[in-house]
C-alpha positions as CSV (number, residue, x, y, z in Angstrom):
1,X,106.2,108.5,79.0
2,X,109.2,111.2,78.8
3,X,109.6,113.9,76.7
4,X,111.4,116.3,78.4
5,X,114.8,115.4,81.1
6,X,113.6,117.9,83.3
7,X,110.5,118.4,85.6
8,X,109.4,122.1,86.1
9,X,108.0,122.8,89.7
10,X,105.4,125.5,89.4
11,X,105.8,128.1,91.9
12,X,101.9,129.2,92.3
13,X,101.7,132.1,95.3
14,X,98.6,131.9,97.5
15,X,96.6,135.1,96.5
16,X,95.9,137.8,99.2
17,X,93.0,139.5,98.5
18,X,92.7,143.6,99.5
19,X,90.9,144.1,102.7
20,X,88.6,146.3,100.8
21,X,87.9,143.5,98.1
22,X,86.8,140.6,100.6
23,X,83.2,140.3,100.8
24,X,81.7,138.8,103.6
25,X,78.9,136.9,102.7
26,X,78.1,135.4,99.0
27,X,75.5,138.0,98.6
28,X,78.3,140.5,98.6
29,X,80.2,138.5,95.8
30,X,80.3,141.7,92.8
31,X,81.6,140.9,89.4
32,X,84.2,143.4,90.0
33,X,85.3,141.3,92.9
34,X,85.3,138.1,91.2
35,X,87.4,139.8,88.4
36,X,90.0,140.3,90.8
37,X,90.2,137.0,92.2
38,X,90.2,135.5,88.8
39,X,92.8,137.9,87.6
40,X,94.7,136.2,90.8
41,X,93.9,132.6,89.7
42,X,93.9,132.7,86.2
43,X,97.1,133.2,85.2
44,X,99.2,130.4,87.1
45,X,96.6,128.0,84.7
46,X,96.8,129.7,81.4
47,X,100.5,131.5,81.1
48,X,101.9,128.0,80.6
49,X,98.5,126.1,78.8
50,X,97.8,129.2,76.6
51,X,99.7,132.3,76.1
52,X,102.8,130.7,74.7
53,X,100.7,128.9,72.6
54,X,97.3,127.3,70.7
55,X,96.6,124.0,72.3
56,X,94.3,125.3,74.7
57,X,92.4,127.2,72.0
58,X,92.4,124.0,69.7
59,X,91.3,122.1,72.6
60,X,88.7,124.3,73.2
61,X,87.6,124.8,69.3
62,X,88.3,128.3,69.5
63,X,90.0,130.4,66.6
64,X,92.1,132.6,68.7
65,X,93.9,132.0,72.3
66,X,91.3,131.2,75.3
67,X,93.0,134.0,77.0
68,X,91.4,136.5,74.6
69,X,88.4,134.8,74.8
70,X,88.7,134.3,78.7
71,X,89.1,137.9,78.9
72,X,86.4,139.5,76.4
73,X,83.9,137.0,77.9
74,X,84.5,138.2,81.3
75,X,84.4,141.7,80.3
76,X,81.1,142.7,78.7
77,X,80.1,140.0,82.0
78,X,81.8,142.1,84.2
79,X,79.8,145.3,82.6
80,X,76.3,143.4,82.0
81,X,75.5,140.9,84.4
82,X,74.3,140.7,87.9
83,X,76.6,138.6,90.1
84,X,77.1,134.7,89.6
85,X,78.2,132.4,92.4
86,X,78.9,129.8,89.4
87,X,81.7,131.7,88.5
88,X,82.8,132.7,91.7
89,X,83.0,128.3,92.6
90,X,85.0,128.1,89.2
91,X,87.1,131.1,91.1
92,X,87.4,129.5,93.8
93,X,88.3,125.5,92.2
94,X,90.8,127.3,90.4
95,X,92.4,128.6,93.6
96,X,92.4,125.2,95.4
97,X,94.5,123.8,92.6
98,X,96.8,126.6,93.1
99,X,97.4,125.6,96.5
100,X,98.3,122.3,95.9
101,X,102.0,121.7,95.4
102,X,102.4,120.8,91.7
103,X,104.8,119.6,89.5
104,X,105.0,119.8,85.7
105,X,105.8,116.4,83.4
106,X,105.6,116.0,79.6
107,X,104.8,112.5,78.0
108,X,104.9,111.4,74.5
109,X,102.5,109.8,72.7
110,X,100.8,107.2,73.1
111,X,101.3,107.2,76.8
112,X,99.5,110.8,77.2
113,X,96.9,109.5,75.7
114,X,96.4,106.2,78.3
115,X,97.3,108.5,80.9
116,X,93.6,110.4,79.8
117,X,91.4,107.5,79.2
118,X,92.7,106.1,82.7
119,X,94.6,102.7,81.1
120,X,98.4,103.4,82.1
121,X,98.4,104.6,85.7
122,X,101.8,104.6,86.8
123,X,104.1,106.8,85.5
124,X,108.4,105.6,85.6
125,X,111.0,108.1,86.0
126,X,114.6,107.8,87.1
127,X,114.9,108.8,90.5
128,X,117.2,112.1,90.1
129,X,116.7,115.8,91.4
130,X,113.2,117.2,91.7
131,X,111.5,113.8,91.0
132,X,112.8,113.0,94.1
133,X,110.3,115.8,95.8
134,X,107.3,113.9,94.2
135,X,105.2,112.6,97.5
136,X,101.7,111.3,97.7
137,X,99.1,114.0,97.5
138,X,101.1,116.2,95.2
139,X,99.6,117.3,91.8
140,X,100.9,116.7,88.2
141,X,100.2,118.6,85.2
142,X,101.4,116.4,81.9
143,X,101.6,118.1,79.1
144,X,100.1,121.5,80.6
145,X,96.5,119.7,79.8
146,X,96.4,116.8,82.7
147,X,96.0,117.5,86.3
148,X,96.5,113.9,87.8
149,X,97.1,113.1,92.0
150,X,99.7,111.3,93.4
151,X,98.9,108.2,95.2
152,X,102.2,106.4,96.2
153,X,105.6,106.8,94.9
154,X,107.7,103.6,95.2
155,X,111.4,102.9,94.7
156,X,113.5,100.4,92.5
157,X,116.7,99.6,91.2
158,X,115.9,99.4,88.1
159,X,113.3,99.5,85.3
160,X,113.3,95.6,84.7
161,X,112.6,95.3,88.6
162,X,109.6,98.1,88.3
163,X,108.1,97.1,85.4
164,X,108.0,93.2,86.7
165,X,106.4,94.0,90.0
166,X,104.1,97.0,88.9
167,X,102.9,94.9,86.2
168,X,103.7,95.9,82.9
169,X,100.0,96.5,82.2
170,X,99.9,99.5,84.4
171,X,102.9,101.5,83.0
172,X,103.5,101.0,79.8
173,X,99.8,98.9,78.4
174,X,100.6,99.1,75.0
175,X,104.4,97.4,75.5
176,X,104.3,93.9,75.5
177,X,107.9,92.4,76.4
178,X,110.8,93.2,79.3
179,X,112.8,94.0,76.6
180,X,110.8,96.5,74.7
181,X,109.7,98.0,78.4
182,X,113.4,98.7,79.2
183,X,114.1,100.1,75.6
184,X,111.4,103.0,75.9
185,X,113.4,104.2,79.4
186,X,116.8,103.4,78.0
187,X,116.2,105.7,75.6
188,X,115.5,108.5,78.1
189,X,117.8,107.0,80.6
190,X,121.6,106.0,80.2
191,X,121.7,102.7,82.3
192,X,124.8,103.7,84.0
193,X,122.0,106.9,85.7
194,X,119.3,104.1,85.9
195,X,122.2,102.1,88.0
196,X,123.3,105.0,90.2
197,X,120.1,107.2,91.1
198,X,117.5,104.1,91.0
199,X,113.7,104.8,90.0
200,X,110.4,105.9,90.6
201,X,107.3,104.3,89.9
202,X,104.5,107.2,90.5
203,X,101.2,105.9,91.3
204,X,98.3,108.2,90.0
205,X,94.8,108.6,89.6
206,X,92.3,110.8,88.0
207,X,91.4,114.3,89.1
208,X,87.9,114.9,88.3
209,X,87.0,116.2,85.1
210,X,85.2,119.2,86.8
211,X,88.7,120.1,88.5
212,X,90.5,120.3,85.0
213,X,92.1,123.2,84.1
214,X,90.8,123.2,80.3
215,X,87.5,122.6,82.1
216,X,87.2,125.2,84.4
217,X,88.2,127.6,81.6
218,X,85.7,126.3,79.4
219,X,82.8,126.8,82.0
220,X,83.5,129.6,82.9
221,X,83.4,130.7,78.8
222,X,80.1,129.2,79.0
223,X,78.8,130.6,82.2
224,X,79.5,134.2,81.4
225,X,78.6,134.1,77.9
226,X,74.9,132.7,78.6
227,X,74.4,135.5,81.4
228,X,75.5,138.0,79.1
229,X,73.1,136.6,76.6
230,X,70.1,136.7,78.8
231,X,70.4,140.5,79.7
C-alpha cells in the first residue's frame, strides 16, 4: 500500500541523438554509438534505483552499485567487442519506457510483495493532487523496482465503497474484514481528506519481466560481459 503522501512524476526527456551519431541501418550500429544512446537512457532508470543507494546491487547480487558495474562492463565492451544488436534492443527497451509517461509510488510491505507475484492488482489512493493525473496507459514504478501499466482508474467516495465493489481480494488479499481494510488507509488517510477528495482505485497489470528496469540492466551485464569474454 502507502508509504510515502506524495507521488513523484518522473520528468524523463526524449533523447535527441547528434546528426553525426545516427546510423542508418543496424549494420552501422558501433559500440561507441550505443554508448551514447545508453548514456541517454540509462540514467533516468538508475539515478533513482541505484546511485542513491544498494538495492539495485543487492537485487542484482553484486558487491558494489550496478552503476559501477554497468559502467566498467560497458567499457572494456566498448574497447573489445564487435558491435551487438542485443545491446542496442536493451538500448532501445530502455528508451520506450522513457517515453511513457510515468509516475513514481512506494508501498509497504506485504503489498509490494503481492503487487510482484501478481495477487493484489489494484492499488487505492486518496484522490488528491498528482494522483489525479494517473490515466489508463500510464506507467508506475513502486518502490523504484516495479514497472506496472495502468488499466483503469475508477472513482469512489470512500474506501468502504472501493474495497466492497473491487472486491477486497484484489486490493488488499491478505486483509480479511471492512474494518481492517479501512484501518490500513485510515492510517494514511485522515477520513475528513478521504470525505472531501474521494478515491482512486488504480487497476494494474504486469509489465513483462523482459521490460523491467532491474532486468534490462542485468542483461545487458550479461550480454557485454560474455562478448568480452569470447574475444
Amino acid at each position: 500500500m502507502l508509504g510515502w503522501r506524495r507521488c513523484c512524476r518522473c520528468a524523463w526527456p526524449t533523447p535527441q541523438l547528434p546528426s553525426t551519431c545516427r546510423p542508418t541501418s543496424l549494420q552501422c550500429y558501433s559500440p561507441p554509438w550505443m554508448l551514447y544512446a545508453l548514456q541517454l537512457s540509462v540514467p533516468a532508470f538508475l539515478v533513482p534505483l541505484y546511485f542513491d543507494r544498494l538495492s539495485g546491487a543487492e537485487a542484482l547480487g553484486l558487491d558494489e552499485p550496478v552503476y559501477k558495474q554497468l559502467a566498467t562492463a560497458l567499457l572494456v565492451y566498448t574497447k573489445t567487442s564487435a558491435p551487438s544488436c542485443t545491446i542496442f534492443q536493451l538500448v532501445t527497451t530502455m528508451r520506450e519506457l522513457m517515453n511513457c509517461r510515468t509516475f513514481r509510488l512506494h508501498v509497504q510491505e506485504p503489498f509490494f510483495s503481492q503487487l510482484k507475484d501478481g495477487s493484489k492488482v489494484i492499488e487505492g489512493r486518496c484522490a488528491d493532487g498528482v494522483y489525479n493525473s494517473i490515466l489508463p496507459g500510464d506507467v508506475l514504478l513502486f518502490n523504484d523496482n516495479l514497472l506496472v501499466a495502468v488499466k483503469r482508474v475508477n472513482h469512489y467516495c470512500s474506501f468502504s465503497e472501493m474495497l466492497e465493489v473491487e472486491g477486497m481480494d484484489h486490493v488488499l488479499p491478505c486483509v480479511t474484514s471492512m474494518k481492517e481494510g479501512v484501518a490500513v488507509y485510515r492510517s494514511f488517510y485522515p477520513r475528513e481528506k478521504e470525505l472531501s477528495k474521494g478515491v482512486l482505485a488504480i487497476h494494474v497489470e504486469h509489465i513483462c519481466e523482459a521490460r523491467q528496469p532491474l532486468t534490462i540492466v542485468q542483461n545487458i551485464l550479461k550480454v557485454a560481459s560474455s562478448l568480452v569474454g569470447e574475444d
